[in-house]
N, C-alpha and C positions, 0 to 999 in steps of 0.2 A: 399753420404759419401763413404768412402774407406776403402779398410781393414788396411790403415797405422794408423788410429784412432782407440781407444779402442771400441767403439759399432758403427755397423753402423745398419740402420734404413729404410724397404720396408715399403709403403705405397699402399693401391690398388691391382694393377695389376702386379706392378713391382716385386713383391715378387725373392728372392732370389734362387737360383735352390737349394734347400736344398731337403733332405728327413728326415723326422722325426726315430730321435733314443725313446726310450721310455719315456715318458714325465708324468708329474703330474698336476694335475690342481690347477692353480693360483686364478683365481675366473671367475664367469660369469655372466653376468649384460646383461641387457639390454639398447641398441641404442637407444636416443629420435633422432631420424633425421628428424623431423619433423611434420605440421598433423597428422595424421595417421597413420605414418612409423615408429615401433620399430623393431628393431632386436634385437635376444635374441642369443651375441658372449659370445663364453669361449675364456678365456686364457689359457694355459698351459705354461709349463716350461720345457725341457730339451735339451739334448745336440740333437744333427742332429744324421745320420744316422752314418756318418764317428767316430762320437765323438771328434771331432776338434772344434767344435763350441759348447758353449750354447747359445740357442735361446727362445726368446716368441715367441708362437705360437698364433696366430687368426682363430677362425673359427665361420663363421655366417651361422640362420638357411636358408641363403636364397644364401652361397654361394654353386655352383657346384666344386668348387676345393677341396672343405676339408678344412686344414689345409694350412696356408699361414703363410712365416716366417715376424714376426713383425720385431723385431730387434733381433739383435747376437754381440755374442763375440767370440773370443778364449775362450775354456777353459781355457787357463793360466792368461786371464786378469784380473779375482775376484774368492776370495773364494766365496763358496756359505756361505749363504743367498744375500751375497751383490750382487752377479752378478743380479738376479732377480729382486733386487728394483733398481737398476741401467738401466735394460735391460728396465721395465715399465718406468721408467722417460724417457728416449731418447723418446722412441714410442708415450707416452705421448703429449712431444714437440713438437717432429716431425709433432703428430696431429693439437697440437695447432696453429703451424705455416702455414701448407702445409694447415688446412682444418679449420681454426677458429674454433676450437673444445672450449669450454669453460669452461667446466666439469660438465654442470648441464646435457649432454646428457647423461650421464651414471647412469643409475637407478636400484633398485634392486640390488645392487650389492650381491653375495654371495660367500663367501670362505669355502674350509674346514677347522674344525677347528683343524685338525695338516697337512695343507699347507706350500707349499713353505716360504710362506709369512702371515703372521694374515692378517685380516682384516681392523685391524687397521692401519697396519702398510700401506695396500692399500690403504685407503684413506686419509692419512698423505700425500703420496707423490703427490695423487691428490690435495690435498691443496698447496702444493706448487708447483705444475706444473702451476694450474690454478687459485690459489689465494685461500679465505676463509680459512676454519674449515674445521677441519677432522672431521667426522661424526662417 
């Protein structure tokens, strides 16, 4: 994706050269990636370092990088709350598409509860990223 679209969306390795501005925590669940293998990723929320973008942030307990940008925006593209549940769906997709994500690999999930975003409202968007009930 490009920055002439309202979010665009890293995956992996590809992460964006961002630095992180001060950010808050969106929720953090744990990865079923299969057998054996959970990862236990937070999300976060804020703008970069510059303050031109807001971005989710990913960080797993098994990556060496830190924090890796999920997906971003301008800050002029969404007031907040919207940019956040906007910023999650793209990332979302992005997974379902690039990596048959289904949504049942996300477990545990936990928010604060005065978050970016409720919990609810996290797992709403996962129902309709990935089908079912929000939980």
């Amino acid at each position: 994706m490009g920055y002439h679209q309202p979010i665009e969306t890293w995956l992996g390795d590809e992460g964006a050269d961002l630095s992180r501005g001060q950010c808050r925590k969106l929720f953090s669940c744990e990865l079923d990636l299969g057998p054996g293998h959970t990862e236990e990723t937070l999300f976060t929320v804020g703008p970069d370092e510059t303050g031109e973008m807001m971005v989710l942030w990913r960080e797993t307990e098994w990556s060496n990088e830190g924090y890796t940008a999920a997906a971003g925006a301008l800050r002029t593209a969404f007031p907040e709350p919207e940019i956040w549940a906007r910023l999650l769906e793209a990332y979302l997709r992005a997974l379902k598409k690039a990596e048959s994500y289904e949504g049942h690999e996300f477990t545990s999930i936990s928010a604060p509860p005065r978050g970016p975003l409720p919990k609810k409202e996290i797992r709403a968007i996962m129902a309709k990223v990935f089908g079912g009930e929000a939980r």
